[in-house]
C-alpha positions in Angstrom: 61.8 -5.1 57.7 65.5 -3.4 57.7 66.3 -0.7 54.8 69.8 -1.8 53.3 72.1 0.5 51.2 70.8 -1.3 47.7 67.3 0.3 48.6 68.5 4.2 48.2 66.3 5.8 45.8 66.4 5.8 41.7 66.7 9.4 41.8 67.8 11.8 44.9 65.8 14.9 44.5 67.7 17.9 45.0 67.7 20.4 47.9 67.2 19.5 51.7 64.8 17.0 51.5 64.8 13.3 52.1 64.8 10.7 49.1 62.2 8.2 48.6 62.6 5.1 50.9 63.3 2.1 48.2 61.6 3.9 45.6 61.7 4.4 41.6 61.0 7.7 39.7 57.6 7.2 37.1 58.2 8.0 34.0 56.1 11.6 33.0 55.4 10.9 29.6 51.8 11.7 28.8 50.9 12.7 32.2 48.2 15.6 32.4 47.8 18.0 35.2 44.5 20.4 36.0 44.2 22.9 38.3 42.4 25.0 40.4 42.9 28.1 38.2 46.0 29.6 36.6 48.2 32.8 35.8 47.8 33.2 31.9 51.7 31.3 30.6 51.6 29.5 33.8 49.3 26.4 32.7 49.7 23.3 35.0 51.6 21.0 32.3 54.3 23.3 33.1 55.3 20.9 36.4 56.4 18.5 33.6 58.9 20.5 31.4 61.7 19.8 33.1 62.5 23.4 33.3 63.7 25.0 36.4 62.5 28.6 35.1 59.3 27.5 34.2 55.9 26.8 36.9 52.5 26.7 37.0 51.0 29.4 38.9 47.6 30.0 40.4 45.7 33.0 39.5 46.2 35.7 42.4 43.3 36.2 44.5 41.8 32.3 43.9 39.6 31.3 46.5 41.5 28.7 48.6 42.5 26.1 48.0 44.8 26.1 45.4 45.5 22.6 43.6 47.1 21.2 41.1 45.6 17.6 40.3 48.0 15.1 38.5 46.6 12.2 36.4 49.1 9.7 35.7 47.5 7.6 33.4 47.8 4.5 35.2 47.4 2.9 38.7 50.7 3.2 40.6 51.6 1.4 43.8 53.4 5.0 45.1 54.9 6.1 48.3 56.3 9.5 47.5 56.1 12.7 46.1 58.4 15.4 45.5 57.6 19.4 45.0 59.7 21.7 43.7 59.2 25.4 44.1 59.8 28.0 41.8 63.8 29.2 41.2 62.8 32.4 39.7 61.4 34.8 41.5 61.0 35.5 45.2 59.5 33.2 48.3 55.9 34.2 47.2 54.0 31.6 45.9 56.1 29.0 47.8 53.6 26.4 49.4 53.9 26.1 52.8 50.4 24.4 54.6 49.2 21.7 52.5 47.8 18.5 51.9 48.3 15.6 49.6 45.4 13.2 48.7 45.4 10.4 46.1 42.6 9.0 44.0 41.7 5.9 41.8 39.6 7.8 39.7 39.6 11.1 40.1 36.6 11.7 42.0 36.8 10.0 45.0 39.6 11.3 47.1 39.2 10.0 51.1 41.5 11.6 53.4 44.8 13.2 52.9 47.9 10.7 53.0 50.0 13.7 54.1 49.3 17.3 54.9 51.2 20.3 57.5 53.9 23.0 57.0 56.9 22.9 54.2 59.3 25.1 54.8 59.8 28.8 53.2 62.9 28.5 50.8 63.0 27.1 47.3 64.5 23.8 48.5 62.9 20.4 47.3 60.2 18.8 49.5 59.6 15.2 49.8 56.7 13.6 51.6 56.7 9.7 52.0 53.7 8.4 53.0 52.0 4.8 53.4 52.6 2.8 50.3 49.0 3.2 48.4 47.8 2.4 44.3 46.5 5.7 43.2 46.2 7.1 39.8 45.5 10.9 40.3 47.9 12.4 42.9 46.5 16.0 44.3 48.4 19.3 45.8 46.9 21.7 47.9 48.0 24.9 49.3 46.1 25.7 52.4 46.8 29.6 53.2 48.4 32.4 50.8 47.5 34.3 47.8 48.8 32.0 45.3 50.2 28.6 44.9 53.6 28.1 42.9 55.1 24.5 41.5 57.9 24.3 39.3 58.4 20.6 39.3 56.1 17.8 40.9 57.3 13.9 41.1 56.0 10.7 41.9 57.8 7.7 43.1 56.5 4.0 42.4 57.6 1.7 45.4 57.8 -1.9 46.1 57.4 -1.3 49.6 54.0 -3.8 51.0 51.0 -2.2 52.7 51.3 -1.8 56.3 49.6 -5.4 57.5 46.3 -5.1 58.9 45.5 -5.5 62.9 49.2 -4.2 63.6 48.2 -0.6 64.6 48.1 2.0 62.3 50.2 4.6 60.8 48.9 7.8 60.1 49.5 10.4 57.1 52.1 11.9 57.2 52.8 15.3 59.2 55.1 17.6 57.6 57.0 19.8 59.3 59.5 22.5 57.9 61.8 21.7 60.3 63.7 18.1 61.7 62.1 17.4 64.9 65.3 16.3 66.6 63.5 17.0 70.2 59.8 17.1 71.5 57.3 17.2 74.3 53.6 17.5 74.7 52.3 20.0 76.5 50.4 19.3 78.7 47.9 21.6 78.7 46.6 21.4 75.4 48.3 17.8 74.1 50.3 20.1 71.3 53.6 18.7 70.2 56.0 21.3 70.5 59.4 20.2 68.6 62.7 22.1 67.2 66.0 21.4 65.6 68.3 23.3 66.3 69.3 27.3 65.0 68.3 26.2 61.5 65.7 24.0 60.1 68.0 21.5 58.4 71.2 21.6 60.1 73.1 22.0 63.3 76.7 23.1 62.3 78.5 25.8 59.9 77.4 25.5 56.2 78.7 26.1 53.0 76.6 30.0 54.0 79.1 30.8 57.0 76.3 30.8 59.5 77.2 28.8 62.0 75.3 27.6 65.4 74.4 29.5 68.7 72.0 31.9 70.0 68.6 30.9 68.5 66.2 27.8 67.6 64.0 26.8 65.2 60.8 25.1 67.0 57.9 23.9 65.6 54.4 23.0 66.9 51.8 20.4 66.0 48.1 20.8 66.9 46.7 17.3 66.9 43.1 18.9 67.3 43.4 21.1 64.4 46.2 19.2 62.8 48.2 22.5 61.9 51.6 22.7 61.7 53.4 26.2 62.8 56.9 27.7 63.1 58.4 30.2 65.3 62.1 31.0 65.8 63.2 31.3 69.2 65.5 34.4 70.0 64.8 35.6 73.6 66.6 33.0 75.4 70.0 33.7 73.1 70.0 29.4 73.6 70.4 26.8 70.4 68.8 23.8 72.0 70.3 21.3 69.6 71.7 18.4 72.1 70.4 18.9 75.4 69.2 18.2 78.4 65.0 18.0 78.6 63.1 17.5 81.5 59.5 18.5 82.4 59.7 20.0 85.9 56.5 19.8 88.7 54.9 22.7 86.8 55.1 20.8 83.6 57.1 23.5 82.2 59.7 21.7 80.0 63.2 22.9 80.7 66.0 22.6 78.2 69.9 22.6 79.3 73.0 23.0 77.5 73.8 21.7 74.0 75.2 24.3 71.4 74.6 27.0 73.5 76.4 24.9 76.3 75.7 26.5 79.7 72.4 27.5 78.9 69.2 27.0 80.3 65.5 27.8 78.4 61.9 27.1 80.1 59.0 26.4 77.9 56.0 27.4 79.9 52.7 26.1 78.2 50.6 28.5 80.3 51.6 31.3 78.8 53.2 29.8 75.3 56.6 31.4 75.8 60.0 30.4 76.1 61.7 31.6 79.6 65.9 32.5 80.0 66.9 30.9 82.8 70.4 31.0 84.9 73.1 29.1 83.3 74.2 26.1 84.7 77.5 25.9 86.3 79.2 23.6 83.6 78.8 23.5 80.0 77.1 20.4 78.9 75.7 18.8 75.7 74.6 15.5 75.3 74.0 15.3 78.6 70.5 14.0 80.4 68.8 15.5 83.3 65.5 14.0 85.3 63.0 15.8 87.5 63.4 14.4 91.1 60.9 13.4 94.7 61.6 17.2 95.6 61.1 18.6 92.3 64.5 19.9 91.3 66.2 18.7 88.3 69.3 17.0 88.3 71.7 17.0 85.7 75.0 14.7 84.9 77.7 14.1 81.8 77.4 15.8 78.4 81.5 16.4 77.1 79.8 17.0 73.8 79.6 20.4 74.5 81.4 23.2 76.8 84.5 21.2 77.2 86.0 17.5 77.9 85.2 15.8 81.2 84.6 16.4 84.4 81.1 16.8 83.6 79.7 16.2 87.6 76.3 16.6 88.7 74.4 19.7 89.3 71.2 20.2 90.9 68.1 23.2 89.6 66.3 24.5 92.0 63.2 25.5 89.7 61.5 27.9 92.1 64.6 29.7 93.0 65.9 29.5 89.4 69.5 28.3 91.1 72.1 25.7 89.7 74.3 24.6 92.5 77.3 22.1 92.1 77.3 18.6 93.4 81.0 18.0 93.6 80.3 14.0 95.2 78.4 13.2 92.0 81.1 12.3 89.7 80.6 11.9 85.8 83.7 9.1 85.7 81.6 6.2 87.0 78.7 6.5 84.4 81.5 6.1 81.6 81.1 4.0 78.9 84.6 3.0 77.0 83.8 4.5 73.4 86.4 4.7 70.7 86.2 8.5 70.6 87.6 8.9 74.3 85.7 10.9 77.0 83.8 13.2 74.7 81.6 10.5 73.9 81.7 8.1 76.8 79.0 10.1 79.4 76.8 10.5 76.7 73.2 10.1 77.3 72.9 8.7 80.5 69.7 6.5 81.6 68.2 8.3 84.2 65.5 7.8 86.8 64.7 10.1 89.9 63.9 8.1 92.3 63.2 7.9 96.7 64.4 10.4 99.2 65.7 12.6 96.5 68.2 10.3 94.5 69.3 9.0 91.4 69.3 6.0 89.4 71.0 5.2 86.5 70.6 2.3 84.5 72.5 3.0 81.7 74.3 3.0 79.0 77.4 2.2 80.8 77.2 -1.9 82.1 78.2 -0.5 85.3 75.0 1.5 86.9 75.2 3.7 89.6 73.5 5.9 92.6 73.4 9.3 92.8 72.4 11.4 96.1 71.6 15.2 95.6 72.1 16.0 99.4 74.7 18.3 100.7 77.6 18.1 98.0 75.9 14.8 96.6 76.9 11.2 96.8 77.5 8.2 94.2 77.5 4.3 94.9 77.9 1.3 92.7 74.5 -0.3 92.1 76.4 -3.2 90.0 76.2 -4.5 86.8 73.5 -4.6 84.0 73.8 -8.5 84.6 76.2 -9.9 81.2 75.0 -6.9 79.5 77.9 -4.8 77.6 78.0 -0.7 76.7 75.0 0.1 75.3 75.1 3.8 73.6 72.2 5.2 72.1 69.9 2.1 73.9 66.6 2.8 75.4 65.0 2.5 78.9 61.7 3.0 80.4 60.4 2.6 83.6 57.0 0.6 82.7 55.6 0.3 86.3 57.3 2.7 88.8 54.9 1.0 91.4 56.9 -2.0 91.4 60.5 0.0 90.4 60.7 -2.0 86.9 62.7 -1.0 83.9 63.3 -2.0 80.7 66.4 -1.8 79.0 66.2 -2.4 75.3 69.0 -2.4 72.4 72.3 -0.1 72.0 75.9 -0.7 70.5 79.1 -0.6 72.5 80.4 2.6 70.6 78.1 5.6 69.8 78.5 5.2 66.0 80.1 2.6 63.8 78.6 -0.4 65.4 76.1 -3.2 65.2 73.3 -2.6 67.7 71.9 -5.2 69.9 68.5 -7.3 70.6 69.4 -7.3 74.0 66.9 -6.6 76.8 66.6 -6.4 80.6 64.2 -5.7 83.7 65.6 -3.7 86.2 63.8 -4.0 89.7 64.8 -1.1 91.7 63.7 -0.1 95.6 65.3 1.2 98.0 68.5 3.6 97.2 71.8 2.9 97.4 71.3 -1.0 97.0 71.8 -3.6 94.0 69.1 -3.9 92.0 67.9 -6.8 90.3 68.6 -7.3 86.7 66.8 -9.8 84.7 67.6 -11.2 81.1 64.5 -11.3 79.2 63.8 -12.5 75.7 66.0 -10.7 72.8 64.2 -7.7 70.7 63.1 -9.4 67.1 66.0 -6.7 66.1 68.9 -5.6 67.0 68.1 -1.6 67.4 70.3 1.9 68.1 69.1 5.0 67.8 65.9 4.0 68.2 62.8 5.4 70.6 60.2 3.4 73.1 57.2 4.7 74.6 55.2 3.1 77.4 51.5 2.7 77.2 48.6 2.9 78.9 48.2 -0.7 79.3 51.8 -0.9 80.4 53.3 -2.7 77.2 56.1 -0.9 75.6 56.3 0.1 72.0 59.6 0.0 69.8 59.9 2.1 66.6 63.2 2.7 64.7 66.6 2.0 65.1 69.4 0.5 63.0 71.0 -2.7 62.9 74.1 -0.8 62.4 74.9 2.3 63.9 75.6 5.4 61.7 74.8 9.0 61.9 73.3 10.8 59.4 72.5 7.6 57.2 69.3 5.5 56.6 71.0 2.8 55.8 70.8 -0.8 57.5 66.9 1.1 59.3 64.3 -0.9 61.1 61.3 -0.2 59.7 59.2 -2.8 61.6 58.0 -1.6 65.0 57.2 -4.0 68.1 55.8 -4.3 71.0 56.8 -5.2 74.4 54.5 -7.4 77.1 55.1 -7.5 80.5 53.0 -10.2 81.2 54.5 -12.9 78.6 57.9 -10.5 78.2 57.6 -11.4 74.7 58.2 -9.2 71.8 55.6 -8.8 69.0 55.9 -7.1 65.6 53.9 -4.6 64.4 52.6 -2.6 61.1 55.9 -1.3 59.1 57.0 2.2 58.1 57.5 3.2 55.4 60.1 6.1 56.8 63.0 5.4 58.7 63.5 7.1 62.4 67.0 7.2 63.6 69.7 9.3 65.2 67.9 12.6 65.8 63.7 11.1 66.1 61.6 11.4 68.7 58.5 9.2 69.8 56.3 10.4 72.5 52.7 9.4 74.0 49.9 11.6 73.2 46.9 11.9 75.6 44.7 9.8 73.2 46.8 6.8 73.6 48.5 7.0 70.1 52.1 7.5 69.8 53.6 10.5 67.6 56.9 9.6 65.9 58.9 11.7 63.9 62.3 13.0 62.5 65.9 12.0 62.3 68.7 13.5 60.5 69.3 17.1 60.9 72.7 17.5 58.1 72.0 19.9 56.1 71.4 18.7 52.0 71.9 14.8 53.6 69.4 11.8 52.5 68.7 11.5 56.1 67.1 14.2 56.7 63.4 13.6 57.9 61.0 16.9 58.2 58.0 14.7 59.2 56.1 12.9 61.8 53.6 10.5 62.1 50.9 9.4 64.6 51.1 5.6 65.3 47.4 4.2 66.4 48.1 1.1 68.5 46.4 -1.8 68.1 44.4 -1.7 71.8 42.5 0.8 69.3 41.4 -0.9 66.9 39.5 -3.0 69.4 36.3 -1.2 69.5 34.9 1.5 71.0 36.6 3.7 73.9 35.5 3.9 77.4 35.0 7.9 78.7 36.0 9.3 82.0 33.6 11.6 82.2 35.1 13.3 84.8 37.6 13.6 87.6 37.2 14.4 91.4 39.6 16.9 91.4 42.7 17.9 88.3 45.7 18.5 91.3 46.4 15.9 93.5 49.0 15.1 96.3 51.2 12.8 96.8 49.5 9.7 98.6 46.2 12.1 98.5 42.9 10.8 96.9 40.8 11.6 94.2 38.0 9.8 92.1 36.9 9.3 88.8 33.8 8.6 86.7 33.3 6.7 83.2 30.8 6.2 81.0 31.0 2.5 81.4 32.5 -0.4 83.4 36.6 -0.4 83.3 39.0 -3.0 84.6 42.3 -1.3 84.9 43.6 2.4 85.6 47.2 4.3 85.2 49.3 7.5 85.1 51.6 8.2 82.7 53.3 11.5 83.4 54.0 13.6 80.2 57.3 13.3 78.4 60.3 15.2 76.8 62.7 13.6 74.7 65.8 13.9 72.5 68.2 11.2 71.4 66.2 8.2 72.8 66.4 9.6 75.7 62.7 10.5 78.0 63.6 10.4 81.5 60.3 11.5 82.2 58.0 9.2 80.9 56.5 6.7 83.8 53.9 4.6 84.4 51.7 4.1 87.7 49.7 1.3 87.3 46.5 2.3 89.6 44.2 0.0 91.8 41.0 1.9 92.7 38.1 1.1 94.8 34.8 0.5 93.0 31.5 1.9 93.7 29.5 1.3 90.2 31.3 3.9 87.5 32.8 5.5 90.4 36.6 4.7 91.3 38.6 5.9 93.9 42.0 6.2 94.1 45.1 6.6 96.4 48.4 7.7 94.8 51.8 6.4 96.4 53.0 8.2 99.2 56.4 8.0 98.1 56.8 10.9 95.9 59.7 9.0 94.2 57.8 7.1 92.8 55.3 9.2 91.7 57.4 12.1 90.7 55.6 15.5 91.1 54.2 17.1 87.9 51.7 16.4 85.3 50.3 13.2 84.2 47.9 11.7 81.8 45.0 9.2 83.5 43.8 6.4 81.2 41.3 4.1 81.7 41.3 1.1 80.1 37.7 -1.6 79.4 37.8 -5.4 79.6 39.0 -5.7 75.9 42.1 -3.4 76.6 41.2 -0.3 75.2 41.9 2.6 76.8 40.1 6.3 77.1 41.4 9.7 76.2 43.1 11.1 79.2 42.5 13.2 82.0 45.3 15.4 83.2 46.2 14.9 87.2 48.9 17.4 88.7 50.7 15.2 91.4 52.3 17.8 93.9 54.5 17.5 96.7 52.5 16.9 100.2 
């Protein structure tokens, strides 16, 4: 399903929150609403009035928690709900962890369709969620004193059900920020996301406060489901637009972007964000990918810090040292966008690869080399076979055993045009030589801006995009996932969304096998913003029950070393997937190792590649998967350097 223009909502709700997706504002009249308790002139009807300066208003000191229950009368087919704070008085009472449920009847209320963190401010909030008939709509606040609504809505939709035996969309998971970047730690499987240094924007306002020095970031507890906040100051770094990689002691480091020289370490052990030395240019928009050694290469990125000559550097993480690789130049990666150089090394396609080098794929049709010896080195590694320019494209490295990549969608310029369906394999080996580049069959869309995510099972999924390529719009959106297979290279459609994911949303595999997908947007009081997230449940889980590793040899492996593992019941295939950053389509450090064990009854043994190229040093998630394709929770496996 694609989103056209004709589809924008009956109604925008004010504020910094994202209208309903083809949606029509129900009619009030004669709705009732009940609550949990309430202030005395602060009834619940009062979320119908119509008046800004009016708001129902819990009674202080209620036991939580606090809810106001809406019947409308009659069964609606919704998708959407907006919430309006009270304009009156000051930030307490504003509802920040919630949930939303829905009912029939009033009684029966299954899970939550949607539930997390809105933000602090008296800005409009609008959840979407899966398209559902419900009569009674119910908000809860979760934590505070009190619970304060000025103005609730419902939307009506004519949006279909997701399809069942497609995978599965979760509730929603608001956030009260735009995820605009992400990574999993892995340590505990949190999502850790942030925009940028405010929760809604990247740029000057209307307020005078303008970027630099600080970041909003967000985390999302998939064991708890909670949903937190914390403003980053330490690092004097706004990390909107850069570089992500997770290094070989899955600390996630973050490069450049409106702080341009920057660098900032997340280190899961210890929950913190690190200052780290700058780099020697000034990037943003520029990608970076952990390499065989474990230093981090960087390359491009005129968004920020300056035009051009944006050559590669390399990070020494251990001796927290960025040294300039003159004989990796930008120029060859260049794509020939409309806007000149400042958008043509954009986003480069990255892969770290044997013997310390570089391979990029991407988005340029002309892929390249890169060494990170001495004063480096580039080479020609030939075309992307007829394929043209393709900004804003995605591509994953689905089995790094056999050096294969896919290459999926992208436009010629970085905004303004249509997308492709276009995809490739890329069979890569030894350095410095030609690939080979295979046209496969086309995408069922034509997709930009859009996010893949390799699975356990090595198919690829595809969630998002646009048919046509514009920033800060939701117009012309793909709202119909698929699904990539190797073994037929065939592309297969999957449950719809109900909320579009373009320019500025993330997708990243979690250690359970789902995927979590979320934002887009990031401009300020714009329709696109998105300050949500969802967890999609493939269908290889709705297959039956999960095998178990019950447990692992040993949690920090070499590179060609051994280890072993034990399930709860007989399993026919194995892999590593190493844990993954991303921001603007771009993961360079998702891979998959499919593994072939020896058997000795639950027991498997196996030997990791001794090419640590391949197997890039750092953490990864071990699945197992039964005869019916459905794969365990993970283990996590440290692969270090021998």
């Amino acid at each position: 399903m694609i989103l056209a223009a004709s589809l924008a909502a009956a109604e925008t709700p004010q504020g910094l929150s994202t209208p309903p997706t083809g949606a029509a504002l129900i009619d009030r009249s004669g709705w009732t609403a009940t609550a949990d308790s309430f202030a005395p002139g602060h009834e619940p009807a009062k979320i119908f009035d119509n008046d800004v300066n009016t708001f129902w208003q819990s009674q202080d000191g209620a036991p939580l928690p606090h809810y106001v229950t809406i019947d409308m009368k009659s069964t609606y087919f919704i998708n959407s709900f907006s919430y309006l704070p009270q304009q009156v008085l000051t930030s307490n009472g504003n509802i920040q962890a919630h949930t939303i449920q829905l009912s029939s009847d009033g009684q029966n209320w299954g899970q939550s369709v949607a539930f997390g963190t809105y933000r602090n401010d008296n800005s409009t909030k609008t959840t979407l969620f899966a398209s559902t008939n419900a009569r009674y709509v119910r908000l809860s606040a979760t934590n505070g004193n009190l619970a304060i609504a000025s103005n609730i809505k419902v939307y009506s939709t004519t949006f279909p059900a997701p399809a069942a035996g497609l995978g599965r969309w979760s509730p929603t998971i608001d956030f009260p920020l735009v995820p605009v970047a992400a990574a999993v730690e892995h340590d505990s499987g949190k999502v850790l996301v942030w925009s940028s240094f405010a929760e809604t924007r990247f740029y000057k306002g209307k307020d005078g406060v303008g970027p630099g020095g600080k970041t909003v970031t967000g985390t999302y507890d998939p064991s708890t489901k909670a949903v937190s906040e914390q403003t980053v100051t330490n690092t004097n770094h706004d990390m909107f637009c850069p570089g992500i990689s997770v290094d070989a002691s899955g600390r996630v480091v973050v490069t450049g972007g409106n702080n341009a020289p920057k660098t900032s370490i997340f280190d899961p052990s210890s929950n913190s964000w690190i200052p780290a030395t700058n780099m020697v240019t000034g990037r943003g928009y520029q990608s970076q990918a952990t390499l065989s050694d474990g230093r981090i290469f960087t390359i491009g990125g005129s968004w920020a810090g300056g035009i051009g000559n944006k050559n590669g550097e390399i990070y020494n993480t251990g001796a927290d040292q960025w040294t300039k690789l003159p004989d990796c130049p930008s120029k060859p990666l260049y794509t020939e966008d409309k806007e000149g150089e400042y958008k043509r090394d954009n986003h480069p396609w990255l892969f770290g690869w044997k013997q310390g080098s570089v391979f990029q794929a991407g988005p340029s049709k002309q892929m390249n080399w890169y060494g990170t010896s001495g004063t480096g080195s580039q080479k020609p590694a030939g075309l992307r076979a007829a394929d043209d320019h393709s900004m804003n494209g995605n591509a994953v490295m689905f089995d790094a055993v056999a050096g294969k990549i896919l290459t999926l969608g992208g436009s010629f310029n970085y905004t303004g045009n249509a997308s492709t369906s276009n995809a490739h394999i890329i069979t890569i080996n030894t350095p410095n030589s030609i690939p080979t580049v295979v046209k496969i069959n086309s995408m069922n869309f034509p997709r930009m801006f859009h996010n893949s995510v390799v699975l356990p099972d090595g198919k690829v999924f595809i969630t998002g995009g646009q048919t046509l390529g514009h920033s800060f719009t939701d117009d012309n959106s793909v709202l119909t996932p698929e699904m990539f297979d190797p073994a037929t290279l065939k592309f297969t459609l999957l449950a719809g969304n109900v909320i579009p994911r373009n320019y500025h949303s993330v997708a990243l595999l979690l250690p359970d096998a789902t995927v979590f997908n979320g934002g887009g947007g990031l401009c300020d009081t714009c329709s696109a913003n998105h300050f949500d997230g969802q967890i999609y449940t493939p269908p290889y889980l709705l297959n039956g029950g999960r095998p178990v590793i019950n447990s692992v040899s040993q949690t920090s492996v070499a590179v060609g070393g051994t280890f072993s593992a034990t399930t709860n019941t007989a399993v026919t295939q194995w892999s590593l997937i190493r844990y993954g950053s991303v921001t603007h389509c771009i993961n360079t450090d998702q891979r998959r190792l499919p593994l072939t064990p020896t058997t000795a009854g639950l027991t498997y043994t196996f030997k990791l590649p001794a090419d640590a190229g391949v197997v890039i040093p750092g953490y990864y998630m071990l699945f197992a998967l039964n005869s019916a394709g459905v794969p365990s929770v993970a283990k996590t496996i440290k692969v270090t350097i021998a």
